[in-house]
Structure formats: structure tokens, C-alpha cells
N, C-alpha and C positions, 0 to 999 in steps of 0.2 A: 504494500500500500504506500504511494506517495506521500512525502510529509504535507502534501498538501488536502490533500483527501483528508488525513489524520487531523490535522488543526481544526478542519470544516466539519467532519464532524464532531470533533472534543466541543467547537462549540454550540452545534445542534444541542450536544448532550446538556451544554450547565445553560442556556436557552430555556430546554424542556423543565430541568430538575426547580429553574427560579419557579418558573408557570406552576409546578405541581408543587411546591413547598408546604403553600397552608393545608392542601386536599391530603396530603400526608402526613401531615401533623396530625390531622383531625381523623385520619385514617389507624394511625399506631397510636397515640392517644402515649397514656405513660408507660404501658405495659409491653403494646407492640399488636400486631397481628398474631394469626396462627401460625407462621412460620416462623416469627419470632421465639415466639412462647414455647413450642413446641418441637420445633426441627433446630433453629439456631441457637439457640441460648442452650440448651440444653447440651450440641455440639461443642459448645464454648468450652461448658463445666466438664466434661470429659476431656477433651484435648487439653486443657489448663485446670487442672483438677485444685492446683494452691496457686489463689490469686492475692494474697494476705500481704501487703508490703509491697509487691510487684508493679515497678513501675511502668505504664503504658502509654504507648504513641499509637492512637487508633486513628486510622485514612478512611474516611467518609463515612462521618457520623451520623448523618442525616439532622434527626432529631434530635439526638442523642439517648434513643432508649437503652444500646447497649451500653452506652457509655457510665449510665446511672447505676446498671446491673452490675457493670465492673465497682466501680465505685461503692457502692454497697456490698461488696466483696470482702472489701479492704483495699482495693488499688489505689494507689493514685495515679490519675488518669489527665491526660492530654489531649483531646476533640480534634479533628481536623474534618474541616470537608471546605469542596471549593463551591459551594453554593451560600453564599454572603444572608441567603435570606431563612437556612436551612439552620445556620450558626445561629442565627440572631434566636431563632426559634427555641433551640438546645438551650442556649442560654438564660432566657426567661423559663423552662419548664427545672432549671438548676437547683437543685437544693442540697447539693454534696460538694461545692467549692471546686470544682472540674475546671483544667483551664482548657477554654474554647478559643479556636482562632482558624482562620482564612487558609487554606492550602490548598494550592492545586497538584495532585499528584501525578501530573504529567507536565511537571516545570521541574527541573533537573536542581537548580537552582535556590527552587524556595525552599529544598530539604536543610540545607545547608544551615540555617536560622534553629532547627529542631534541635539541633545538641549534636554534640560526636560521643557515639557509645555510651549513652547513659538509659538506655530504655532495656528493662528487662524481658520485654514483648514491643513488638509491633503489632498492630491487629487492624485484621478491613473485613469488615460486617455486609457482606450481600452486597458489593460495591466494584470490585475489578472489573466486573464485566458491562459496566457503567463507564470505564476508562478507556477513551479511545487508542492512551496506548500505554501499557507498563514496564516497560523497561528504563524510563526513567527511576519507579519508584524500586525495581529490583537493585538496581546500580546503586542507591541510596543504602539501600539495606545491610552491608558492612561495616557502613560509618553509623546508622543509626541503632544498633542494637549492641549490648556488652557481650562479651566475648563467649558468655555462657546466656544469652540472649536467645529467642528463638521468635520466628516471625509464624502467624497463623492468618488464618483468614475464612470465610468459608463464600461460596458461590452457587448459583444456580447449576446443577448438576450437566457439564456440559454432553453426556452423553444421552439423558434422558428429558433435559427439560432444556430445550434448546431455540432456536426463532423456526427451526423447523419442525417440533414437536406437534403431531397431530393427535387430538385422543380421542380416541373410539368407543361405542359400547354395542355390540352385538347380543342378542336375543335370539337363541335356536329352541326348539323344541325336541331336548334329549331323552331318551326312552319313557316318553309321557307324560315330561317334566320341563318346564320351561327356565333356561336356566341363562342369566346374563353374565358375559366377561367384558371385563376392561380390560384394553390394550393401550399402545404407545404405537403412532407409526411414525417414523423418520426418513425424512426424502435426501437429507444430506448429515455428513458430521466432521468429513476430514477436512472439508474446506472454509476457512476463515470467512465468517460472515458478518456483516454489519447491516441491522435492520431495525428500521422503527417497529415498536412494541407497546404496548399499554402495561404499564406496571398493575395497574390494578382499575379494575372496575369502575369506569364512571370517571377515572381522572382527568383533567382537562388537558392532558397535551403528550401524546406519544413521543417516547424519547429510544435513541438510538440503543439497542444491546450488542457488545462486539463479542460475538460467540470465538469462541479459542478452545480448538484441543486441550487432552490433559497434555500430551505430549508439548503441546505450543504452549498453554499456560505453564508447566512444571518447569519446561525448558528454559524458561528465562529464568526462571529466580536459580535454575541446578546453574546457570552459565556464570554468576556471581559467587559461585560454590556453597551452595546452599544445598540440604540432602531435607529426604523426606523422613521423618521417623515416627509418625501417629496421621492417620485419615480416617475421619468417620463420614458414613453417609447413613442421615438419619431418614425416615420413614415416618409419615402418618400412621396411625393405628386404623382397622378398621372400627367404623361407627355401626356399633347394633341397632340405634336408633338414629339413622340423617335427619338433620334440619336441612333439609335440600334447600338450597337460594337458588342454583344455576343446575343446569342439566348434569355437567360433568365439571369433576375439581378434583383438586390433588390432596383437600381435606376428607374426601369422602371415599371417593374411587382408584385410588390408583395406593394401593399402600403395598403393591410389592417393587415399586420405582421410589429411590429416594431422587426427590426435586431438588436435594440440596447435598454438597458435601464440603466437609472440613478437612479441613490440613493444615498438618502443623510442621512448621521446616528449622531445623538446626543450622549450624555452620557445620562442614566436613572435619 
């Protein structure tokens, strides 16, 4: 991809993310959604089992619900995100002394101001794949973590929940028994995509997701010498009783797909 393509859509993305700031605030509220509550935050406490004293540099806090989860941990925590109106937001919902502030993780540059080596986590919340390009913030990541520092993050699960993610429900009639399956179908995966998407329901303005292999996304932070040593991919549970809203979802139907996975990377 052209740096010029990259720049044009980095700024489609913080364009869309101003537009949907409030409809997302008011969307995760203080607690988060169900991917929050359930599949991410959950992945967090596993992959960083002692967050007690742990200091953190979290890259695109939105609101900052993980950020308060951390913080009521025992972290103490650092906010980043490059949406000026998504801070401001995190800040007023503040009541754990979090310091918030303006980053954009695809400016090579503005890490520089973070510290050298003084975070014992890095962390990005449902957010890389929001970034039109990361290898600014991999290239960052030697100088921003201590030496027994480890970076995590977690993402929409690039092989099952993708811009090409189709899902299905079929209904046969099996030996006298009507019985429905949910599936996934996928038209593409190996090839790097950038495509506008609706984060959620109802939001006012579609913003770009830059779909990346594990191989493409792993690849860049392994090229900074970064190794893999803990990945969760968490799952919805099935529901005995649906409150169905929408025909098909990832809270109801599809709970042998995790839509989401964690990782957590070392230095070699």
C-alpha cells in the first residue's frame, strides 16, 4: 500500500472515530459492551493475571472503559488514543486519576514524548485494526517497555471475524427433526484489506477496518524481536434463553468462533 493511500485512509479513520465518539460513549457507557465485559476484559485478566503496581501505556483508549478496569486493578495507567474528542470523553467519565492524553499511533514520532522503558505493559484494546498502519507503533515498542516489559493487545479475530465475514443460518429437516446450524463463510483472508464497516449498530458514520493476517499482524511486532508467549481466543457462551435484537450475532449464534483474540508478546 502506498504511503499515500495509508495517510488517506488513517484519516478517513480519526474523521469517522470524531463522528462516532458520543454514539460510543453512550454505546459502552462505564462498563463496556458485551465484548467488553465478556470476551475482552476477561482476555485481559488471563493474559495479565497481576496487574497490582504495573505500570501501563494503553494505545487507543476510546472511552477509556479498559482503562478504569486497569486502574481498579491496581495499575497505574496512561490513556492514549488519537481521537481528541474520545480523550476528552475518558476524561470526564475519570475517577481513578488516569493520565489521558492525545496520540496518534501511526506518528513514529509522538512515541518519543511516552518515556524510554519505563512501562511495564503496553496495551491496545480492540484498536490495531482501527490503524491504518503499525509499524510505526511496533518500532516504538523496544524503547517503550522495560526490559522484562511485555506488550498485549487483543483484536477482532482476523480469521473468523473479518470485512469478509459472512454468517449464515440454515434450517434442514433431519430425520423428522428440524434442526438449525450457524456457520461463518469467508470469500477472502490472505489478502490485506481495507474496508469501511459499521462498528456497531445504528452508529453514525462507517469507518475504515485494515484487516491483516496473523502472519502480517504477528510479523511486524516478531521483526522488532518481539516473540509470542500466551494467546487467548475467547468465545461467547451459548444462550438457553436469546433476547434476540437482530437475526444473527456473535452474542447468541456463533459460540464455536471466537470474534476476538488476545496476545501477549515478550522480548526474545
Amino acid at each position: 500500500m502506498s504511503q499515500g493511500k495509508v495517510s488517506e485512509d488513517h484519516a478517513k479513520s480519526k474523521e469517522a472515530w470524531e463522528a462516532n465518539a458520543s454514539f460510543w460513549d453512550d454505546l459502552m457507557q462505564g462498563e463496556g459492551n458485551a465484548f467488553t465485559r465478556f470476551l475482552v476484559w476477561p482476555a485481559f485478566q488471563r493474559l495479565i493475571p497481576d496487574l497490582q503496581g504495573k505500570r501501563i501505556l494503553e494505545i487507543g483508549c476510546g472511552n477509556g472503559v479498559i482503562s478504569r478496569k486497569l486502574a481498579h486493578a491496581g495499575a497505574t495507567v496512561r490513556a492514549t488514543d488519537f481521537s481528541e474528542t474520545l480523550v476528552s470523553i475518558a476524561r470526564e467519565r475519570d475517577e481513578d486519576g488516569i493520565e489521558y492524553g492525545v496520540l496518534d499511533a501511526t506518528d513514529r514520532d509522538a512515541f518519543r514524548a511516552q518515556g524510554e522503558n519505563e512501562y511495564d505493559i503496553v496495551l491496545s484494546s480492540m484498536a490495531l485494526f482501527d490503524m491504518s498502519d503499525i509499524e510505526p507503533l511496533a518500532q516504538a515498542l523496544p524503547d517503550l517497555i522495560a526490559e522484562e516489559g511485555i506488550f498485549v493487545f487483543t483484536v477482532v479475530h482476523p480469521c473468523f471475524n473479518s470485512p469478509s465475514t459472512v454468517h449464515l443460518s440454515e434450517q434442514e429437516d433431519r430425520d423428522g427433526s428440524l434442526v438449525t446450524t450457524n456457520s461463518i463463510k469467508l470469500s477472502s483472508y490472505r489478502t490485506p484489506l481495507t474496508k469501511l464497516g459499521i462498528g456497531a449498530r445504528h452508529a453514525p458514520k462507517p469507518h475504515p477496518y485494515f484487516h491483516r493476517t496473523l502472519s502480517v499482524l504477528l510479523g511486524t511486532f516478531f521483526a522488532v524481536g518481539l516473540v509470542v508467549d500466551a494467546m487467548d481466543e475467547p468465545c461467547f457462551e451459548p444462550h438457553s434463553e436469546p433476547q434476540r435484537k437482530v437475526k444473527l450475532g456473535w452474542t447468541e449464534d456463533f459460540s464455536e468462533f471466537p470474534p476476538v483474540i488476545g496476545i501477549r508478546m515478550t522480548r526474545k
